[in-house]
N, C-alpha and C positions, 0 to 999 in steps of 0.2 A: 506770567510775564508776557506773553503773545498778544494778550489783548491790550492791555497796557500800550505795550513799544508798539504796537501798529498803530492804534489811536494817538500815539506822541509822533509819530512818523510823517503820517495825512495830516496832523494838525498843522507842524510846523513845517510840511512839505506846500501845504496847501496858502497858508499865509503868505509863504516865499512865493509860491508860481502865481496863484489871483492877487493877494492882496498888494503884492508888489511889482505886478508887471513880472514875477522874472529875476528880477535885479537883486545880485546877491545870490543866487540859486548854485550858482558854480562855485561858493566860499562854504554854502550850509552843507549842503551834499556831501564832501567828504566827510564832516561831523555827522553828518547820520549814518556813516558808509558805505557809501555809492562813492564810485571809484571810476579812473580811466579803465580798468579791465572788468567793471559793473562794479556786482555785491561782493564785499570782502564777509566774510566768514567769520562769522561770531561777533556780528556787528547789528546793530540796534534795526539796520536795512533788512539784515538778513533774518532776523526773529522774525519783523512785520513781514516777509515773503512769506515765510514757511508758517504765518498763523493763516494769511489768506489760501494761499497755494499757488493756481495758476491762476496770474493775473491778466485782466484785460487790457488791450491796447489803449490808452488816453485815460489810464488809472494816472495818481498821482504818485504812484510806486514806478511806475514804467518813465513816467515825465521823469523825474528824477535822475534815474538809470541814463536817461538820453542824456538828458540835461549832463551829469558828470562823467559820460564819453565822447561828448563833444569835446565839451570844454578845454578853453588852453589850462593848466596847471597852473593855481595863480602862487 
């Protein structure tokens, strides 16, 4: 399942931040779960962390992260 929910993670992390500017990035994020407090636990975010490990800075796991602690709560 790691490889899978990582590769469903960047794909539709990655659609959201390039192929749309962005827009939208604060509605998809909690469906993947990336949260106002980061990764919720036992969520599709959190499998793709723990197949990569420790991520790099301007990954599209860490974009994400930022992306829904910024965010206003829509």
């Amino acid at each position: 399942m790691g490889l899978l929910t990582a590769l469903a993670v960047n794909g539709v992390g990655g659609i959201i931040i390039y192929g749309t500017g962005g827009l939208g990035a604060a509605w998809v994020a909690p469906w993947l779960g990336f949260g106002s407090a980061g990764i919720a636990g036992g969520s599709m975010a959190a499998a793709a962390q723990s197949y990569y490990g420790n991520l790099a800075a301007g990954s599209i796991i860490s974009k994400l992260t930022a992306i829904a602690m910024t965010a206003p709560i829509p």
